[in-house]
N, C-alpha and C positions, 0 to 999 in steps of 0.2 A: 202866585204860587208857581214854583221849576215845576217843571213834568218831568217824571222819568220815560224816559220810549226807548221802543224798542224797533226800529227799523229792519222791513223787512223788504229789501231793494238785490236785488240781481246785477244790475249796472256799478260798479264799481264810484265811476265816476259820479253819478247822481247820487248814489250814497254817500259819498262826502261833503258832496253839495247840499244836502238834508241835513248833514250831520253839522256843517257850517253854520248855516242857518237857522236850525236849535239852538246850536250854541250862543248866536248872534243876541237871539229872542230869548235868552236867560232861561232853557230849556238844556236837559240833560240826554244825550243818547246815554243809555244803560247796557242796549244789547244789539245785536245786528244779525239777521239770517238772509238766505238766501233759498227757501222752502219751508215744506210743511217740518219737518220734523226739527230741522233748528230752531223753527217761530216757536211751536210749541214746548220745547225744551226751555229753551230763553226764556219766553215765559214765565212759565214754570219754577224756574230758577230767580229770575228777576223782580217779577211782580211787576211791571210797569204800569205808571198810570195810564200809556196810552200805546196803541199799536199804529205804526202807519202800515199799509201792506203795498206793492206795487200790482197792479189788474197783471202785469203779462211776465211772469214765470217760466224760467224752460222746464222745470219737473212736476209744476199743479201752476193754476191759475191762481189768481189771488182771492177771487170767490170761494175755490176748494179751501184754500187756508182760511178766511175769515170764517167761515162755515165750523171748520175743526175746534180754529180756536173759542168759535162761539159756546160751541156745543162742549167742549171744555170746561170752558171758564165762563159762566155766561155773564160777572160782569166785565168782562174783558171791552176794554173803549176801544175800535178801530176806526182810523179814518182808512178808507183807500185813495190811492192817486191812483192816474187813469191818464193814458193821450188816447184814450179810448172817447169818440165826443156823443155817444150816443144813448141815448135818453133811457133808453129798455137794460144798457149794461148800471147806469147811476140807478134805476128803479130798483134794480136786482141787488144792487149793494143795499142799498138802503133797509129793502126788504129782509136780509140775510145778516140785519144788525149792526152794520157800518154806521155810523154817525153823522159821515160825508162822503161826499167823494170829490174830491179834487182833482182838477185837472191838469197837465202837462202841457204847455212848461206852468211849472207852478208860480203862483201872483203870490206876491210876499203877502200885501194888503191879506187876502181872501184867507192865506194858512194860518195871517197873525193874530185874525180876526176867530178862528176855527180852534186855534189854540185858548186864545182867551177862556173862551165859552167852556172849552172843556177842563181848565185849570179852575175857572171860577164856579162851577154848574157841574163840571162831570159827564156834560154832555154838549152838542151842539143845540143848543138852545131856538136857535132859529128857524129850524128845519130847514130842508130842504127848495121849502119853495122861494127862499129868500137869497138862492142861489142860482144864480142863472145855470141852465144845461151846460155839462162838461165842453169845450169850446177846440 
């Protein structure tokens, strides 16, 4: 099954390179923000089946935004990406509703595998401990 996502990246460049790589993976970008009030609007607007968020934002964090759009929408899918490698920020995703959280530079394997599960399941089925800490 395509996903529709809704990407929400700040870096220009690594947004296309997400959005490549959706594509690549028989996967749909639907929407793009750069903050809380775009995610949520996109959202809202789109309905995607999944959010990706990036951890480091210049106007909220990517935890303020998965938080909002939790508390929104709660069954809103997010994975976060992170070059964040530290085990208390993946705990916190996790905890705050994230599905995943992946790391940067991102492993094709690890997202293709992350997408699967949540095309097939709606979720990341594996959990978390089947994922090595962010790297």
């Amino acid at each position: 099954m395509a996903l529709r996502i809704l990407v929400v990246e700040d870096n220009l460049i690594t947004r296309e390179m997400l959005k490549d790589i959706f594509d690549i993976l028989g996967h749909q970008v639907v929407a793009e923000a750069d903050d809380m009030s775009g995610t949520l609007s996109a959202y809202q607007q789109h309905k995607p089946d999944l959010v990706t968020v990036d951890l480091s934002l210049p106007k909220e964090d990517g935890l303020a935004i998965l938080r909002a759009l939790r508390q929104a929408h709660a069954d809103a899918k997010v994975v976060v990406i992170s070059g964040n490698s530290q085990q208390r920020i993946r705990d916190e995703a996790l905890q705050a509703g994230a599905l995943d959280l992946l790391g940067k530079p991102i492993e094709l394997d690890v997202l293709k595998r992350c997408l699967e599960a949540v095309a097939a399941h709606g979720n990341n089925p594996s959990g978390p401990e089947d994922h090595p800490p962010v790297r």
